[in-house]
N, CA, C and O atoms as a CHARMM CRD file, in Angstrom:
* protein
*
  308
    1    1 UNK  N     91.89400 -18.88400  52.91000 PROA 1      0.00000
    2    1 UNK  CA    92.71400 -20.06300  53.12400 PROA 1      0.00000
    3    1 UNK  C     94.01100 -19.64600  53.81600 PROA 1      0.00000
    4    1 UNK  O     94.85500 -18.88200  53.34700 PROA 1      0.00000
    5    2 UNK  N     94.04200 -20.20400  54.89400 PROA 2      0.00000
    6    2 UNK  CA    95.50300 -20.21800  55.62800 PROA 2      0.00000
    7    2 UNK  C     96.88700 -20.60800  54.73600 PROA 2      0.00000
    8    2 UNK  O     96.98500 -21.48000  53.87300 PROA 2      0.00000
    9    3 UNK  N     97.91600 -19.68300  55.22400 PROA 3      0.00000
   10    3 UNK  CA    99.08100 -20.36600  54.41800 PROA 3      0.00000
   11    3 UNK  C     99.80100 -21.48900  55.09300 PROA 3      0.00000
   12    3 UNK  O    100.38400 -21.03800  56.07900 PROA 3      0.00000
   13    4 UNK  N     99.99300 -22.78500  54.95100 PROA 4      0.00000
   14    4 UNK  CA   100.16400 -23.54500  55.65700 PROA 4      0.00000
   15    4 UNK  C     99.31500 -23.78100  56.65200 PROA 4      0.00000
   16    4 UNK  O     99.58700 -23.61100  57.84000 PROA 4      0.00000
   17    5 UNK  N     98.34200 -24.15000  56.24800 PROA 5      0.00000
   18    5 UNK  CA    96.96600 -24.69200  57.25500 PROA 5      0.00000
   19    5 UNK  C     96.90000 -25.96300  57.51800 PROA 5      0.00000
   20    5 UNK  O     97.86600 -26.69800  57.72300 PROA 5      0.00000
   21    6 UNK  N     95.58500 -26.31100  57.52200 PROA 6      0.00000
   22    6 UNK  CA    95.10500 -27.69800  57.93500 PROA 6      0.00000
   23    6 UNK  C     95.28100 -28.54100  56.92800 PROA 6      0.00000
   24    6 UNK  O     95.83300 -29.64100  56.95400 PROA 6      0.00000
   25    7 UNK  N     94.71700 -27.89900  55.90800 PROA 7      0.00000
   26    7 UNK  CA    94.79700 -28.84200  54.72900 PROA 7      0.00000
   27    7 UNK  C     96.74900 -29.06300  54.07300 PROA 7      0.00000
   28    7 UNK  O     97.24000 -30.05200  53.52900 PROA 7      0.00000
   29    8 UNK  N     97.27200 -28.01200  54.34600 PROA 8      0.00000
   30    8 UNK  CA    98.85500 -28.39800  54.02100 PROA 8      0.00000
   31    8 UNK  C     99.06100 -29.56200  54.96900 PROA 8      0.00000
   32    8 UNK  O     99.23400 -30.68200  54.48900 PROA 8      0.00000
   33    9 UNK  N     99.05500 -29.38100  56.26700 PROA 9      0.00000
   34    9 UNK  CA    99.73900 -30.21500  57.26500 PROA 9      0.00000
   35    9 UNK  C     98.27000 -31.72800  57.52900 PROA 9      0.00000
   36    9 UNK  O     98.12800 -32.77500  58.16100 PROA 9      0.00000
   37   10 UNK  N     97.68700 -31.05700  56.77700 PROA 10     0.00000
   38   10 UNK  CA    97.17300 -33.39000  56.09200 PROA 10     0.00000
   39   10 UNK  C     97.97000 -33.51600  55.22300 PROA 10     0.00000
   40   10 UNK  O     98.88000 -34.34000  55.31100 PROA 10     0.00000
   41   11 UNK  N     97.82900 -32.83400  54.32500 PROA 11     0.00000
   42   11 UNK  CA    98.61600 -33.42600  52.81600 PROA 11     0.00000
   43   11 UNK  C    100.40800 -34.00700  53.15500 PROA 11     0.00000
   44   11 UNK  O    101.13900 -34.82700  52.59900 PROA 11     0.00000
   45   12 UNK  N    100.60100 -32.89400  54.59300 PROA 12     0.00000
   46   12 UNK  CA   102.32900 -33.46400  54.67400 PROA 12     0.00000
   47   12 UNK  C    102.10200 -34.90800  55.33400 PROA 12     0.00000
   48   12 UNK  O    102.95500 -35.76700  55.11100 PROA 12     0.00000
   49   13 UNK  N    101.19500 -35.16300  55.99000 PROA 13     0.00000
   50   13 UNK  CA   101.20600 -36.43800  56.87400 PROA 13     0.00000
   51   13 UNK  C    101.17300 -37.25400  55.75800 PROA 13     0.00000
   52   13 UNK  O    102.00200 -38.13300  55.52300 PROA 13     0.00000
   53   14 UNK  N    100.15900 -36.95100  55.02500 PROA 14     0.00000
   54   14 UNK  CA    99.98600 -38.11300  54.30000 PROA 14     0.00000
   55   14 UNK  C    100.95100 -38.49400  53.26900 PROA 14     0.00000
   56   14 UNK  O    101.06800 -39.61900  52.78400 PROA 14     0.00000
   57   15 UNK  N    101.70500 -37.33400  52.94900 PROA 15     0.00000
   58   15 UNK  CA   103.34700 -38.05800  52.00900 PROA 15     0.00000
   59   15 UNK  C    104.19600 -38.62500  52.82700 PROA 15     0.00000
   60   15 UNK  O    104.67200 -39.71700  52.51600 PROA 15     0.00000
   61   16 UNK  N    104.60300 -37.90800  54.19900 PROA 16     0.00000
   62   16 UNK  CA   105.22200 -38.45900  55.25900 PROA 16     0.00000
   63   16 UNK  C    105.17200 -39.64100  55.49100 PROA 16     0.00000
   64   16 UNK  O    106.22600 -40.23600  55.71600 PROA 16     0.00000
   65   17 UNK  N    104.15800 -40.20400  55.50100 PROA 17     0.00000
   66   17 UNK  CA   103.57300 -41.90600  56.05000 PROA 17     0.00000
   67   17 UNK  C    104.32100 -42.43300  54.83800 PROA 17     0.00000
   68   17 UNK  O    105.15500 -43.31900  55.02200 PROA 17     0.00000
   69   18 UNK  N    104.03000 -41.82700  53.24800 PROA 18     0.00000
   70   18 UNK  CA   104.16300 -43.02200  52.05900 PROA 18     0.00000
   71   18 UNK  C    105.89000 -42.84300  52.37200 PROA 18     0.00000
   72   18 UNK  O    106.52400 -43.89500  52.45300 PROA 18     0.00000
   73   19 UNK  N    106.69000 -41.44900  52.55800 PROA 19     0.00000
   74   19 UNK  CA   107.78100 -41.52600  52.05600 PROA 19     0.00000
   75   19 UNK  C    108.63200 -42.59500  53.34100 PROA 19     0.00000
   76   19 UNK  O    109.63000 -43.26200  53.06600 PROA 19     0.00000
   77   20 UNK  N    108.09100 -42.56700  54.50400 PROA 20     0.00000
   78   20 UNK  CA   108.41500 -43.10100  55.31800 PROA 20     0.00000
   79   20 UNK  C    108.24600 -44.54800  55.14200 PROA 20     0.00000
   80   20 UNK  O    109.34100 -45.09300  55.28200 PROA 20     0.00000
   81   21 UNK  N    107.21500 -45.47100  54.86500 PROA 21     0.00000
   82   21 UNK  CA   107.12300 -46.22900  54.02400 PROA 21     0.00000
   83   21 UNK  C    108.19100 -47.09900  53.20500 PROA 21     0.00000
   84   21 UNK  O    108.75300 -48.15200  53.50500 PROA 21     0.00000
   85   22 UNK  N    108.29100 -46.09500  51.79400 PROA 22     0.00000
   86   22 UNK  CA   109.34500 -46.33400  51.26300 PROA 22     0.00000
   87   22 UNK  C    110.73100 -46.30000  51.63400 PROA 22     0.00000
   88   22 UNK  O    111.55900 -47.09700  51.19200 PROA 22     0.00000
   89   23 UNK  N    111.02000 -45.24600  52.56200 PROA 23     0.00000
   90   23 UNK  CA   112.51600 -45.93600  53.39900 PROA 23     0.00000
   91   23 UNK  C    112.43900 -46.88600  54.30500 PROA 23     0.00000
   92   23 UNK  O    113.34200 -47.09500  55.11600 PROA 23     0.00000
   93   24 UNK  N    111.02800 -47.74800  54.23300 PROA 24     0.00000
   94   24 UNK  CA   111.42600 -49.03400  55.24400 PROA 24     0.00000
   95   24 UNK  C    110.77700 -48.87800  56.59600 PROA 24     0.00000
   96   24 UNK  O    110.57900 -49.87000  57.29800 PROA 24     0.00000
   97   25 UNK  N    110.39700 -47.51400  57.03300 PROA 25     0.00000
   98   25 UNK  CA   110.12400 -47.76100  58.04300 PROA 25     0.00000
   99   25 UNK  C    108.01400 -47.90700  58.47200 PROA 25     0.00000
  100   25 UNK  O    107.14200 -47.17300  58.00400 PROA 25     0.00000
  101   26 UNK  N    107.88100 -48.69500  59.13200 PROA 26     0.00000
  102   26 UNK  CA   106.61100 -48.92700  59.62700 PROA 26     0.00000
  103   26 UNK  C    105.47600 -48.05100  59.99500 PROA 26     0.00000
  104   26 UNK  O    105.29600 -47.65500  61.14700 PROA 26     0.00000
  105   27 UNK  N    104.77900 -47.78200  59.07600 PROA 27     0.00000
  106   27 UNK  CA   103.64700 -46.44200  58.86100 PROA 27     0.00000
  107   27 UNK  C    102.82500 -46.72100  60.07500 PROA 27     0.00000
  108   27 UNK  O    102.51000 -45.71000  60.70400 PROA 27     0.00000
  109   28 UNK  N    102.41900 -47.82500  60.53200 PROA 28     0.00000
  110   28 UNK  CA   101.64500 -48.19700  61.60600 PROA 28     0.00000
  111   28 UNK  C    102.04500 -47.27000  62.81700 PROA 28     0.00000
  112   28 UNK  O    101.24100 -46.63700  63.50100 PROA 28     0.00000
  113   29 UNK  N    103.55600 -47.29000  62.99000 PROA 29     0.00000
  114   29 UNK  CA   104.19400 -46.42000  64.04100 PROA 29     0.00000
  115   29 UNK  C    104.00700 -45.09000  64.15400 PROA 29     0.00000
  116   29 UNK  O    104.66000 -44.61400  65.08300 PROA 29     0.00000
  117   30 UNK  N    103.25500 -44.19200  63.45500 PROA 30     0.00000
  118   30 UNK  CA   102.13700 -43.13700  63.18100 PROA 30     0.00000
  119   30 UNK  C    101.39100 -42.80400  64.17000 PROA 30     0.00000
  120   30 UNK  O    101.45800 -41.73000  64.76700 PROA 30     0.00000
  121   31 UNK  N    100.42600 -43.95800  64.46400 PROA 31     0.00000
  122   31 UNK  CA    99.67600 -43.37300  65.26500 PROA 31     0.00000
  123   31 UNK  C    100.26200 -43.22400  66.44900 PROA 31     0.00000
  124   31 UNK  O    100.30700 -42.17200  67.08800 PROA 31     0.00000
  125   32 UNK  N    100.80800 -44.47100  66.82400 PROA 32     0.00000
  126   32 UNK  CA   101.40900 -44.37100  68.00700 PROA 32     0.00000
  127   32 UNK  C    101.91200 -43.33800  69.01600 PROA 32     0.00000
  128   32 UNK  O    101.80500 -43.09000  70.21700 PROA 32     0.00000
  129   33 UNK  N    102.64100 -42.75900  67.69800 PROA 33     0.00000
  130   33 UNK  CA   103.62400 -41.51400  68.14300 PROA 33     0.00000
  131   33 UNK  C    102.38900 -39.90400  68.06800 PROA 33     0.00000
  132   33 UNK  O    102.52800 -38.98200  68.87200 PROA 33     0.00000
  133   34 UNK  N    101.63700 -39.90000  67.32000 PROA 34     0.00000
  134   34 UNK  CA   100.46400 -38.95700  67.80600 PROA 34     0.00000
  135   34 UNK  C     99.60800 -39.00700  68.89600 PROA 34     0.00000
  136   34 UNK  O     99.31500 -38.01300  69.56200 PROA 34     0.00000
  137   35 UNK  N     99.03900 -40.56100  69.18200 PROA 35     0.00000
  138   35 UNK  CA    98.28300 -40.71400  70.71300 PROA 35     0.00000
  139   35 UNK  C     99.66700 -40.21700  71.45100 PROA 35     0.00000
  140   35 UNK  O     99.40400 -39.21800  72.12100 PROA 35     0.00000
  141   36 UNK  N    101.13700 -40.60400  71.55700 PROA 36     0.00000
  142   36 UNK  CA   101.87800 -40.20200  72.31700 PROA 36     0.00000
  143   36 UNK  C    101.88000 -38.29500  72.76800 PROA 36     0.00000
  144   36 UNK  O    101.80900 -37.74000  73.86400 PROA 36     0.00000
  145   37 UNK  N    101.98000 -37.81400  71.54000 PROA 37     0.00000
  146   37 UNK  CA   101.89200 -36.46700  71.43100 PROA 37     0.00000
  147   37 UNK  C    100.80800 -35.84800  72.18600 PROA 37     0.00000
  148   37 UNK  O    100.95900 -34.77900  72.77600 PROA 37     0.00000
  149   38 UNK  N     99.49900 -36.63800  72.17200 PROA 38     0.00000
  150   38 UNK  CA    98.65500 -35.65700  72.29400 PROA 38     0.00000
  151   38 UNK  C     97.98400 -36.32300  73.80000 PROA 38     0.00000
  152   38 UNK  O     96.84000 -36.05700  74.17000 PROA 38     0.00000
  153   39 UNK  N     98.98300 -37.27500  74.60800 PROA 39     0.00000
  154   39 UNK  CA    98.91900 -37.51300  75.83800 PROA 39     0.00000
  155   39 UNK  C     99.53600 -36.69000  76.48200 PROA 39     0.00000
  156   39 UNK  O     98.96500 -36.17700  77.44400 PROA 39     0.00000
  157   40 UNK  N    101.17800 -36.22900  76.08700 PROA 40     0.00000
  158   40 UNK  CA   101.46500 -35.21200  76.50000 PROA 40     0.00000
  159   40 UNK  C    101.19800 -33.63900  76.30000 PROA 40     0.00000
  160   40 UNK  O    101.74300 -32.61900  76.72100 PROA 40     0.00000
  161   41 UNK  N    100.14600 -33.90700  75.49400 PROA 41     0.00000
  162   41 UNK  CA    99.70300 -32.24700  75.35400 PROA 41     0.00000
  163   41 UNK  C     98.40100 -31.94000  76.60700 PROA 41     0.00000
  164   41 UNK  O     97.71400 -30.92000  76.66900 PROA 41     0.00000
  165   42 UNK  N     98.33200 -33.01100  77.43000 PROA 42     0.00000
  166   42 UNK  CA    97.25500 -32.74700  78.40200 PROA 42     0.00000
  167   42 UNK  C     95.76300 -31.67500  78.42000 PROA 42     0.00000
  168   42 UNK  O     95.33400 -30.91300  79.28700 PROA 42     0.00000
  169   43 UNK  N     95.29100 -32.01300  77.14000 PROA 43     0.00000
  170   43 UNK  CA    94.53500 -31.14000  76.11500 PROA 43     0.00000
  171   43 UNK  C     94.36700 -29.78600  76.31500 PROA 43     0.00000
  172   43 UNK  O     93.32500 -29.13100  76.28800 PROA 43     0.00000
  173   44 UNK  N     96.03500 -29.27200  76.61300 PROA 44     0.00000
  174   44 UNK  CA    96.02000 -27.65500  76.47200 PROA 44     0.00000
  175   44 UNK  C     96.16900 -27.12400  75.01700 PROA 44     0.00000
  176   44 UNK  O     96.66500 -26.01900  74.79400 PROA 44     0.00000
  177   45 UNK  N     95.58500 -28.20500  73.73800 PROA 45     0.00000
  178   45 UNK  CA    95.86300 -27.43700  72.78900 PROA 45     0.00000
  179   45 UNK  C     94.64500 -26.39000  71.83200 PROA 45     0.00000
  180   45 UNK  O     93.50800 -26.80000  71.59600 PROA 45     0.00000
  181   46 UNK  N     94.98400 -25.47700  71.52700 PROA 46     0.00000
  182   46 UNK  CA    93.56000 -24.64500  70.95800 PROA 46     0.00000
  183   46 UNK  C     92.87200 -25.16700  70.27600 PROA 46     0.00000
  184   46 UNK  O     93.41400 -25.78700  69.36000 PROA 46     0.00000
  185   47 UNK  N     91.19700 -25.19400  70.36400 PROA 47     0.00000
  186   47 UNK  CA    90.70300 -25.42800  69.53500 PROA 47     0.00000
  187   47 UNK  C     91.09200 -25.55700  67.76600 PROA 47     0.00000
  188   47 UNK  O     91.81800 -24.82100  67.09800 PROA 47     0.00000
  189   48 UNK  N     90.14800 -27.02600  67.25200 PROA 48     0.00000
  190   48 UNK  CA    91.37800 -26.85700  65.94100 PROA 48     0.00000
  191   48 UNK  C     90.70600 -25.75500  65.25400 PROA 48     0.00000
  192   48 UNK  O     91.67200 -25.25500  64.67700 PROA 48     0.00000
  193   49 UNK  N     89.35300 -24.80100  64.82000 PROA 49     0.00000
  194   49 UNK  CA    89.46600 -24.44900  64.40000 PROA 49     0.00000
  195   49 UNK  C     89.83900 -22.89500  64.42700 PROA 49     0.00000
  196   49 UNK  O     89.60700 -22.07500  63.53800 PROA 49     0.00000
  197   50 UNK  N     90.59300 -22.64300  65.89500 PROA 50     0.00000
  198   50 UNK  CA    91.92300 -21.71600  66.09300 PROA 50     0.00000
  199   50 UNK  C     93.29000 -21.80300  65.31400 PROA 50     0.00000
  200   50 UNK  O     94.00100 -20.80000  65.24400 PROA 50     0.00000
  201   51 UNK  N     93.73500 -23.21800  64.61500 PROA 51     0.00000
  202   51 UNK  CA    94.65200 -23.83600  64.77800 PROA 51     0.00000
  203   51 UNK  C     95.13400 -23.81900  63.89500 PROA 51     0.00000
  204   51 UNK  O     94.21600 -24.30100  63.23100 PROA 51     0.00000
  205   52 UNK  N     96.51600 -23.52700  62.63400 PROA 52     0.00000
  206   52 UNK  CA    96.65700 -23.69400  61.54100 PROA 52     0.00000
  207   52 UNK  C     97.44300 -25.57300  61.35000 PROA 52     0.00000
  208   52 UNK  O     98.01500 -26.16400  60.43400 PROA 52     0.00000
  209   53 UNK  N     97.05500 -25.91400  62.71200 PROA 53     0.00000
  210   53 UNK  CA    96.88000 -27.79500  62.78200 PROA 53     0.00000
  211   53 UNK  C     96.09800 -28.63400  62.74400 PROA 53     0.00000
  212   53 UNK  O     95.42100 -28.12000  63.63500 PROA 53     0.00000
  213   54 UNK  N     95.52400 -29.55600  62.49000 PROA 54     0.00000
  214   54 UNK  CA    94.58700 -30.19400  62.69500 PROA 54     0.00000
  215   54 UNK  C     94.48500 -30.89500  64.10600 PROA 54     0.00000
  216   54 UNK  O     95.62500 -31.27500  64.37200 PROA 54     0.00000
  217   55 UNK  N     93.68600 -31.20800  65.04900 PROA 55     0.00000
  218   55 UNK  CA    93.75100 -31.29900  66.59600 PROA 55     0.00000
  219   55 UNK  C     94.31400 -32.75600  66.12000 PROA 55     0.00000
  220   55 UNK  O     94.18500 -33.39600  65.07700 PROA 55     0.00000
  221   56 UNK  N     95.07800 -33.02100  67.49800 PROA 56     0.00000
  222   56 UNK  CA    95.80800 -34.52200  67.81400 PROA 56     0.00000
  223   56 UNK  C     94.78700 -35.67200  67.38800 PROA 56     0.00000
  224   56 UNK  O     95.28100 -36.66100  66.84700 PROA 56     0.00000
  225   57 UNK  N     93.15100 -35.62200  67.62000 PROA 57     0.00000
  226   57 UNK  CA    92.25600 -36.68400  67.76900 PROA 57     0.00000
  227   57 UNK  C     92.22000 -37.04300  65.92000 PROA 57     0.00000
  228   57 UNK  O     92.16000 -38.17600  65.44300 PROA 57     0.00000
  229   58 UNK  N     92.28600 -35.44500  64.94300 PROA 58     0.00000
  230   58 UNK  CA    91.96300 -35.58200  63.72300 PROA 58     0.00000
  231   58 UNK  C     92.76000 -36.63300  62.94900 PROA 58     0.00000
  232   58 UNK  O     92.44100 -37.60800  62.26700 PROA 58     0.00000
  233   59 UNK  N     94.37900 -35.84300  63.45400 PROA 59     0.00000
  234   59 UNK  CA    95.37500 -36.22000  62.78000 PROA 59     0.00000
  235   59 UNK  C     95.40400 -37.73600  63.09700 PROA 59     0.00000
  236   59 UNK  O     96.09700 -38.35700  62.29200 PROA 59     0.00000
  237   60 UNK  N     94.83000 -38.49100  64.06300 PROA 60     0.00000
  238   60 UNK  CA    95.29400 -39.78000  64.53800 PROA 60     0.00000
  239   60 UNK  C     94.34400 -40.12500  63.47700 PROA 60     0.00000
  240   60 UNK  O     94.76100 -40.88300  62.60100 PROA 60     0.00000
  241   61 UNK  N     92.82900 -39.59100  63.38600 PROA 61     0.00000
  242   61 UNK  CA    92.19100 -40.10600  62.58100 PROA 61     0.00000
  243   61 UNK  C     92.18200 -40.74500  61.06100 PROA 61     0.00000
  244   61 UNK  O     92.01100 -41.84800  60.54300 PROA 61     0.00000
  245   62 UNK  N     92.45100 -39.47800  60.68200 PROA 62     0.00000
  246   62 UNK  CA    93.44600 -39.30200  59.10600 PROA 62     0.00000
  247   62 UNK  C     94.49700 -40.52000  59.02200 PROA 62     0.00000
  248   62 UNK  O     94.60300 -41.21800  58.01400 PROA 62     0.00000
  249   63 UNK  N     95.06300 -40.65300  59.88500 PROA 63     0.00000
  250   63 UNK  CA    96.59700 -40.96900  59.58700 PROA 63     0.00000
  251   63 UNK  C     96.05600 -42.63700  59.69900 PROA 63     0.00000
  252   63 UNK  O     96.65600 -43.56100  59.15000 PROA 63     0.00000
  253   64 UNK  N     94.79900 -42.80200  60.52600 PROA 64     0.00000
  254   64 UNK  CA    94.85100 -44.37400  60.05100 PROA 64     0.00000
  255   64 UNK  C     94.08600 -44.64100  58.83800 PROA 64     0.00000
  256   64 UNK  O     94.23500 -45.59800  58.07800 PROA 64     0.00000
  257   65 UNK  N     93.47300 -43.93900  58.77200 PROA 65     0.00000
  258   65 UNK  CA    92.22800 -43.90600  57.09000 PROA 65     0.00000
  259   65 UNK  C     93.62300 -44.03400  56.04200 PROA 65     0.00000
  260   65 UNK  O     93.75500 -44.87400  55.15300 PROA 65     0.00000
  261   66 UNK  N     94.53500 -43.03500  56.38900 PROA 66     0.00000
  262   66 UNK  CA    95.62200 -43.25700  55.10300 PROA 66     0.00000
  263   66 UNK  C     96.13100 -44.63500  55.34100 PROA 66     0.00000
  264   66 UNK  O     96.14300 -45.21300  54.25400 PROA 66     0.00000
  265   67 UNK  N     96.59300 -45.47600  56.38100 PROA 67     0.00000
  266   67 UNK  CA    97.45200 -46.49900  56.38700 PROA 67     0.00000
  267   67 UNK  C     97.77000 -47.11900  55.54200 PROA 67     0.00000
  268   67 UNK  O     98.85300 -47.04800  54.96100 PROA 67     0.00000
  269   68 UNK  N     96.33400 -48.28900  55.17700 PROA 68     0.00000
  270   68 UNK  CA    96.23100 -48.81700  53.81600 PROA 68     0.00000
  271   68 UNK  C     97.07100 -48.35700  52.66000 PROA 68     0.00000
  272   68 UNK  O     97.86200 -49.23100  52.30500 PROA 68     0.00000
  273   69 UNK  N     97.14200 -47.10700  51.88200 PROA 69     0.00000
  274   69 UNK  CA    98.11700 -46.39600  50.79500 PROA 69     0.00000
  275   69 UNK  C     99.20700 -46.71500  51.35700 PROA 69     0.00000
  276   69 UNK  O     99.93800 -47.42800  50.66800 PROA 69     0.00000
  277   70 UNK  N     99.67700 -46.36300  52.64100 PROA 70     0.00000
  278   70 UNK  CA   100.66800 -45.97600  52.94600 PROA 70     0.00000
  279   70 UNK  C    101.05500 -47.36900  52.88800 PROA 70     0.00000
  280   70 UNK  O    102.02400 -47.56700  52.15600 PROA 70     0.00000
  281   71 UNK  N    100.49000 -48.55400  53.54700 PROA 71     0.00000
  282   71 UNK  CA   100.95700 -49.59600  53.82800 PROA 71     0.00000
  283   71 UNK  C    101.21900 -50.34100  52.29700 PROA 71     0.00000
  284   71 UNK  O    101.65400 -51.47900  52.46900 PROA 71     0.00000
  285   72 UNK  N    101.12600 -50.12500  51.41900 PROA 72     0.00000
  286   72 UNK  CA   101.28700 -50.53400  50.10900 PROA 72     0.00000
  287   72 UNK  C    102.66000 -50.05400  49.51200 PROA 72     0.00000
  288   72 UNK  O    102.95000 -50.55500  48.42600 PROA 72     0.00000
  289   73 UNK  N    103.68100 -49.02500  50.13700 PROA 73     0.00000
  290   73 UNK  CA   104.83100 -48.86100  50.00600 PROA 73     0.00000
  291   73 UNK  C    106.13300 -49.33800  51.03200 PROA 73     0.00000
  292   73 UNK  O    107.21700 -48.77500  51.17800 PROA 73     0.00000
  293   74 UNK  N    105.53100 -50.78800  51.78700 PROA 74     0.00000
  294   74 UNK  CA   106.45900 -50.60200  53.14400 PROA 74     0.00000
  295   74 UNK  C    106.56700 -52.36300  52.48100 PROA 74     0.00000
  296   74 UNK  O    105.89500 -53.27100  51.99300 PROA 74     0.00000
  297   75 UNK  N    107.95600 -51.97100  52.91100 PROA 75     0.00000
  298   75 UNK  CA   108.87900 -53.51000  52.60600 PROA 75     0.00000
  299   75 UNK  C    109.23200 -54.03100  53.78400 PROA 75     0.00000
  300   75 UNK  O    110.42700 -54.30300  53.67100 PROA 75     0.00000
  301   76 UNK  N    108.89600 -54.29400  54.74900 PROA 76     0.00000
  302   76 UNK  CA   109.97700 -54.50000  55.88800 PROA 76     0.00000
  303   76 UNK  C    111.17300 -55.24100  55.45400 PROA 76     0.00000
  304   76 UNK  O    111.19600 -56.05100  54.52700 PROA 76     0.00000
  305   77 UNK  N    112.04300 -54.93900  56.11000 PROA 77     0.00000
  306   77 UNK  CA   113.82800 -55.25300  56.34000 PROA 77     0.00000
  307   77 UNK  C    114.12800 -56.09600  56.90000 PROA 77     0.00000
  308   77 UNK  O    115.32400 -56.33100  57.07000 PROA 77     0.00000
């Protein structure tokens, strides 16, 4: 097991989204900003399982499967 691997950097997204959430701001805006990321990564990034990241396509994946949770801590302002 990697130190700070794949599985750390899901588990951070996925508190990230709730804690983000709870300060109000819009978990939906998630993906957004990863398709953004990984438009500008012009798919020079290493294979994920080179990667102690999960590839841009995963993380977008993940991050909407979480929404739902996440969206259960967001108040809008």
């Amino acid at each position: 097991m990697l130190r700070y691997g794949r599985n750390q950097e899901s588990e951070a997204d996925r508190l990230g989204l709730i804690f983000m959430a709870m300060a109000g701001y819009n978990p939906d805006g998630a993906v957004g900003f990863w398709q953004r990321m990984a438009a500008r990564s012009n798919g020079a990034s290493p294979p994920e399982f080179l990667s102690t990241h999960p590839s841009n396509e995963t993380r977008i994946n993940d991050i909407q499967s979480l929404l739902p949770e996440a969206r259960k801590y967001y108040k809008a302002r």
